[in-house]
VOZA-803759 format. One record per residue (C-alpha): residue number from 1; x negated, y, z negated. Coordinates in steps of 0.1 Angstrom, whole numbers. Layout:
// residues N
GURO pos     u     v     w
GURO NUM     X     Y     Z
...
END
This chain:
// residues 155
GURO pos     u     v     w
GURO   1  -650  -193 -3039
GURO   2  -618  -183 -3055
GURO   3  -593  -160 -3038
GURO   4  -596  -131 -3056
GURO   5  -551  -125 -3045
GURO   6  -542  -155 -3055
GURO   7  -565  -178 -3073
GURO   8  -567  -204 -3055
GURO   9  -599  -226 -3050
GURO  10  -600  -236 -3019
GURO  11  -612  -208 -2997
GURO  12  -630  -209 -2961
GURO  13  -655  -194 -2944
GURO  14  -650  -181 -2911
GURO  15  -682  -158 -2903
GURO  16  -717  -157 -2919
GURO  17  -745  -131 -2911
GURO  18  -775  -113 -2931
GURO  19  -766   -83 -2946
GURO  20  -776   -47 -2934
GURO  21  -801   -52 -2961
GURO  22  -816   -86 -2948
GURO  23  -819  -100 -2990
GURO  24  -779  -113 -2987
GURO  25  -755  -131 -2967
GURO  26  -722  -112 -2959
GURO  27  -694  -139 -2959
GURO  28  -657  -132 -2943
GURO  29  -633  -159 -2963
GURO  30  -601  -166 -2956
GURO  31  -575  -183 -2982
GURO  32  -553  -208 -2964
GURO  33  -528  -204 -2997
GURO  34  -521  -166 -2994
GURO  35  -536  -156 -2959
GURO  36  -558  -132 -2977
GURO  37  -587  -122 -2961
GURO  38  -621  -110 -2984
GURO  39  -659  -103 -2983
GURO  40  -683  -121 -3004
GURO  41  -722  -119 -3002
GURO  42  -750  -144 -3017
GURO  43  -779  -132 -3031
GURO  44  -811  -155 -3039
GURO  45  -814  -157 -3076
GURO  46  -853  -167 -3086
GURO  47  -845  -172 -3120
GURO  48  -815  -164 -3147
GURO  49  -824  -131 -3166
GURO  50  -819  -125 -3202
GURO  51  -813   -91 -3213
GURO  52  -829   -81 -3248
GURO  53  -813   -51 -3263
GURO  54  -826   -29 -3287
GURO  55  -804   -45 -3314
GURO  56  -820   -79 -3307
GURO  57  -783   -86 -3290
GURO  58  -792  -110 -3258
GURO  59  -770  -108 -3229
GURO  60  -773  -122 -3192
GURO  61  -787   -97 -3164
GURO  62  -760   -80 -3146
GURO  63  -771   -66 -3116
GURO  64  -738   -48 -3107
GURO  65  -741   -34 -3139
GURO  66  -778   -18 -3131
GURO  67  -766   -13 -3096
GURO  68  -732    10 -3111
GURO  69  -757    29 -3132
GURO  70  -783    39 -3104
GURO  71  -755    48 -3077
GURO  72  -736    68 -3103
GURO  73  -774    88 -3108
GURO  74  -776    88 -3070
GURO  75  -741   103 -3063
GURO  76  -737   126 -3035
GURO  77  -779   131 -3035
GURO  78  -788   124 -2998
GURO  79  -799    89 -2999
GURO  80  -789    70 -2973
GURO  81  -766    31 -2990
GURO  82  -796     5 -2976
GURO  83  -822    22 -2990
GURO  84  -803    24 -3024
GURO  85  -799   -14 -3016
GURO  86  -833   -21 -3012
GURO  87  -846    -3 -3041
GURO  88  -822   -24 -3066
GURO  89  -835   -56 -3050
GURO  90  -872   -45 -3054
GURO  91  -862   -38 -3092
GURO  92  -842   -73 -3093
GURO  93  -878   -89 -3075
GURO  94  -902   -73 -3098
GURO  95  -883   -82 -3127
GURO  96  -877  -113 -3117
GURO  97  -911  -118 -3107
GURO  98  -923  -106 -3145
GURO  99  -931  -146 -3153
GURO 100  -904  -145 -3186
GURO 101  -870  -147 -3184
GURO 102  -863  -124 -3216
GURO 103  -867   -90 -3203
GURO 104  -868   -61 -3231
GURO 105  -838   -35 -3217
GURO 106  -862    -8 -3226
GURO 107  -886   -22 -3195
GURO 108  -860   -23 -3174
GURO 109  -849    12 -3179
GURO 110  -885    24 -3175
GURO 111  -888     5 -3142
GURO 112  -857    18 -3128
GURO 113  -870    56 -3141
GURO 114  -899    47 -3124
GURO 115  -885    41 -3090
GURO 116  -861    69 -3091
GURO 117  -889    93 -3100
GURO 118  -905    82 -3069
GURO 119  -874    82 -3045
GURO 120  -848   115 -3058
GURO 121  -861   136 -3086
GURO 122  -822   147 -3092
GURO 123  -814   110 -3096
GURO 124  -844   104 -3122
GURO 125  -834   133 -3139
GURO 126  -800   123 -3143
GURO 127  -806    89 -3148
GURO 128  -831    99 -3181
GURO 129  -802   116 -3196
GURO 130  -782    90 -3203
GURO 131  -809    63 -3204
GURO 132  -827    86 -3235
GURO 133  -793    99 -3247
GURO 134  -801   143 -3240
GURO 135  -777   156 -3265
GURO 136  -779   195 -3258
GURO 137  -793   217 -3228
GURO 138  -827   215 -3246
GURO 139  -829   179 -3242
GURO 140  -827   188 -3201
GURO 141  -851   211 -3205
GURO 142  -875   201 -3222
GURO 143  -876   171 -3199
GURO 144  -874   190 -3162
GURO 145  -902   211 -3179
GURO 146  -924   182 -3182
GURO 147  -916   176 -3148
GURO 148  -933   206 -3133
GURO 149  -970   214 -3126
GURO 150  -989   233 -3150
GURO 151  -985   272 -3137
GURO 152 -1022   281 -3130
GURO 153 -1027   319 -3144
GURO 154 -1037   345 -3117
GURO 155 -1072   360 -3118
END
């Protein structure tokens, strides 16, 4: 692993454990070159991902990228950090587990909808936003409206 202070190659590890999470391995490394000390953590990987965008442009899964998005929809809504965790690796699993490795970015924004709907309806509704590009307060409302339970008329 490369020292991310000063480059150089030859790192060690000094202490391995599961992550909080229990899907990682949280790794303390130490660079005998700078004396820099860092974390890294190792993930199993069932196959490499291939994003398809909307385009057609095809780009490799990035699951920091997915996991920026959903913790910038999530911020400051009481969630507690594992089960944000766990909810990107079930999205990472059932994609992964999909059977083919080019995944449409339109499915994966749907799953990801999906699972915030079901955890923080904040989240999912800021999440949609930007994921179906609102461009005025209509766009909000039209949405949050669809959202609600039909209002029953009084007799």
């Amino acid at each position: 692993m490369r020292c991310p202070f000063c480059g150089n190659v030859d790192t060690q590890v000094k202490d391995s454990r599961p992550a909080e999470d229990h899907v990682s391995i949280r790794r303390r490394r130490f660079c005998p070159a700078c004396g820099g000390r860092f974390t890294t953590y190792e993930r199993v990987q069932l196959r490499d991902l291939v994003v398809v965008k909307s385009s057609g442009k095809r780009e490799p899964f990035d699951r920091d990228k997915m996991e920026r998005s959903i913790r910038i929809a999530m911020q400051k809504r009481p969630i507690e950090p594992e089960r944000i965790e766990q909810m990107i690796s079930g999205i990472v699993r059932r994609l992964e587990s999909m059977g083919d490795t080019d995944v449409p970015s339109r499915v994966i924004g749907e799953i990801v909808m999906e699972t915030l709907a079901r955890i923080d309806t904040v989240a999912y509704v800021r999440f949609a936003s930007v994921y179906k590009n609102f461009q005025a307060a209509d766009d909000f409302d039209k949405f949050v409206s669809e959202l609600r339970p039909p209002v029953l008329p009084d007799d």
